[in-house]
C-alpha positions as a printed NumPy array, in Angstrom:
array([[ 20.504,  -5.745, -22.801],
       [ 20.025,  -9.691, -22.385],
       [ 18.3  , -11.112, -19.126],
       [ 21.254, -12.035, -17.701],
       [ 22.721,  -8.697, -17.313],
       [ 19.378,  -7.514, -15.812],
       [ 19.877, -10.893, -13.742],
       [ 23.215,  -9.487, -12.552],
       [ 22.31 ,  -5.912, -12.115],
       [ 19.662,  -6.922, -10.082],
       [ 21.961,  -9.13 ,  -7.846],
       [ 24.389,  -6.441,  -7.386],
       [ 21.696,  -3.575,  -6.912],
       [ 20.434,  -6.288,  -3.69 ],
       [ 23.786,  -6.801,  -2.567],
       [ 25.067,  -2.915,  -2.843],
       [ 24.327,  -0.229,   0.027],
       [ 22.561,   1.876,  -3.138],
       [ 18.931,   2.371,  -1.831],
       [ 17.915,   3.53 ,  -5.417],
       [ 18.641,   2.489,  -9.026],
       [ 17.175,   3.981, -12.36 ],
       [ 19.02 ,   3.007, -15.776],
       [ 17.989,   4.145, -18.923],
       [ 19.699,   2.6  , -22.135],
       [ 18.445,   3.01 , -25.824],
       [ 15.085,   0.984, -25.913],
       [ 15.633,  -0.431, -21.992],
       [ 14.854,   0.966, -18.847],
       [ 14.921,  -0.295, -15.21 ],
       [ 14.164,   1.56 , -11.998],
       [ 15.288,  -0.04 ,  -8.39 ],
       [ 14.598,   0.814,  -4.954],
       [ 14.71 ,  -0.96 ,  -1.852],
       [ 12.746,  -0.938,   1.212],
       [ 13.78 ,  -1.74 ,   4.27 ],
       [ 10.816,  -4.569,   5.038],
       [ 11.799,  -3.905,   8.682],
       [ 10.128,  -0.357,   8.666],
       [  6.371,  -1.594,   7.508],
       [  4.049,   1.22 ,   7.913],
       [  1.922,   0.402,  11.015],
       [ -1.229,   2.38 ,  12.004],
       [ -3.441,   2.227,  14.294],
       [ -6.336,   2.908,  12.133],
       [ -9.455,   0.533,  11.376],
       [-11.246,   0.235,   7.947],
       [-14.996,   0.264,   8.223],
       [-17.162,  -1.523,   5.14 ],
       [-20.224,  -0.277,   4.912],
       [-23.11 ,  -1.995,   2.731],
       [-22.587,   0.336,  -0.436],
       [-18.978,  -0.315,   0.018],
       [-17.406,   2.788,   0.835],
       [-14.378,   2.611,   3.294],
       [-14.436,   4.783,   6.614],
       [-11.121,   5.293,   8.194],
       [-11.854,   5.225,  12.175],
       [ -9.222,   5.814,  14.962],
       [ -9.19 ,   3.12 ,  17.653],
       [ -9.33 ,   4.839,  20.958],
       [ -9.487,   2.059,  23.017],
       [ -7.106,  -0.787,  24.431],
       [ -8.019,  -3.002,  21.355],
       [ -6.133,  -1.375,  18.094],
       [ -5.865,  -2.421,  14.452],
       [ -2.438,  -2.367,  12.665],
       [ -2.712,  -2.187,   9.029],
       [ -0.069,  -3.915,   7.276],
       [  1.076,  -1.935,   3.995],
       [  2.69 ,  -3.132,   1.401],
       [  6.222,  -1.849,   1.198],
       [  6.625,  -2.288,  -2.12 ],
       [  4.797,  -3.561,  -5.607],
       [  4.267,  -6.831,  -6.777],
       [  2.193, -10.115,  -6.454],
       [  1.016, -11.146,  -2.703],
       [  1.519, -14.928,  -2.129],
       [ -0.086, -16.136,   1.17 ],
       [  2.186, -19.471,   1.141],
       [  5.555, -20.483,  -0.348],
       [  3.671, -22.186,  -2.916],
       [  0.387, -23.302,  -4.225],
       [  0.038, -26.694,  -2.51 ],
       [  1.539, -25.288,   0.78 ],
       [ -1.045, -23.907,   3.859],
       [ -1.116, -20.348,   4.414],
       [  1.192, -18.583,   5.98 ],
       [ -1.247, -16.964,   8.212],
       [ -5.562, -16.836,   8.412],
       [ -8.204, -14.928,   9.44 ],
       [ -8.494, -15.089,  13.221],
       [ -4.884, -16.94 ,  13.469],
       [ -2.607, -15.463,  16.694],
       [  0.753, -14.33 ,  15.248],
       [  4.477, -13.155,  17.497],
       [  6.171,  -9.592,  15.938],
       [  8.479, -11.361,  13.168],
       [  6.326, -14.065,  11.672],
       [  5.974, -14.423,   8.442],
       [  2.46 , -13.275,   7.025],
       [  3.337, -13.267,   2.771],
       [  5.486, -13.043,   0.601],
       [  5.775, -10.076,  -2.226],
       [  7.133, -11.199,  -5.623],
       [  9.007,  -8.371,  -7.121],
       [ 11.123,  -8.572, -10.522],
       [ 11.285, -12.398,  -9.432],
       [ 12.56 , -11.836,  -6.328],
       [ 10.368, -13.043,  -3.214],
       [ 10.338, -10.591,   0.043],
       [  8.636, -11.906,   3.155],
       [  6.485,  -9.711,   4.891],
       [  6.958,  -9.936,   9.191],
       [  4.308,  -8.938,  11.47 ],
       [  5.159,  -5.525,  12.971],
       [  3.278,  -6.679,  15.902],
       [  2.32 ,  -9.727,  17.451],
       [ -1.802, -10.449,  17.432],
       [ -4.444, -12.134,  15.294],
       [ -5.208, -11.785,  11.966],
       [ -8.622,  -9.707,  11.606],
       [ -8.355,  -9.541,   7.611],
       [ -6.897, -10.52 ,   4.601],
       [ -7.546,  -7.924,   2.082],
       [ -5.464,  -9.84 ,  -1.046],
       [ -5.949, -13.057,  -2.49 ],
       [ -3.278, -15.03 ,  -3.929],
       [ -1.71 , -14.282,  -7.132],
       [ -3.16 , -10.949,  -7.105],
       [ -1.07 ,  -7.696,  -7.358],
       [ -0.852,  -5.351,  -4.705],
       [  0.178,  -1.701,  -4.925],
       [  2.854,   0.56 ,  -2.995],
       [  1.617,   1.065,   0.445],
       [ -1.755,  -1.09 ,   0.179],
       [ -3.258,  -2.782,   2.642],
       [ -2.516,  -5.854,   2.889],
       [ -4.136,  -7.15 ,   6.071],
       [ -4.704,  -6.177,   9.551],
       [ -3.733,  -7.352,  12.71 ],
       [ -5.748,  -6.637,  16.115]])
């Protein structure tokens, strides 16, 4: 299989109401699934650091609560369109629900990430060009 049939698979699996792919051909195999970036995992949860770097998941009882942003999918976190561009967002920056906070390259194709909520940025827990797992934390909003 050449690239541009996995170019045109690709297309198709975007463009298709399939929510998951898998092909498996001689030497060549490619799995697909789509998220729905609209349903980002939000929790209420903060992450504690302590000094010997352990992480301590605390509830937020109060009127002040975190949302951790998850990645919905895997790939490389971008914090601007491009290298000589500004951030989308930064650390102590107010964001609206629906403002874009990254971008997620996957298979070459670049998702934007929305904030789920509107706030200000308390962390950003990837750097640029870095990968970032299924359901990682990406940053937090307060």
């Amino acid at each position: 299989m050449d690239f541009r049939q996995i170019q045109n698979i690709i297309k198709d699996f975007e463009s298709s109401n399939i929510t998951n792919l898998e092909i498996e051909m001689d030497n060549f195999k490619i799995k697909l699934n789509k998220n729905n970036l609209q349903e980002v995992e939000v929790s209420p949860i903060q992450v504690v650091k302590s000094n010997n770097h352990q992480e301590k998941k605390v509830e937020i009882t109060d009127e002040t609560e975190i949302y951790q942003v998850k990645s919905p999918l895997v790939g490389t976190f971008y914090g601007a369109n491009s290298p000589k561009d500004e951030p989308f967002v930064k650390i102590g920056q107010k964001v609206n629900k629906g403002d874009t906070l990254c971008i997620i390259e996957a298979m070459k194709i670049m998702n934007e990430i929305s904030a789920p909520t509107s706030g200000v940025i308390e962390s950003i827990n990837i750097k640029n060009g870095e990968p970032v797992g299924f359901d990682e934390v990406i940053m937090t909003i307060r």
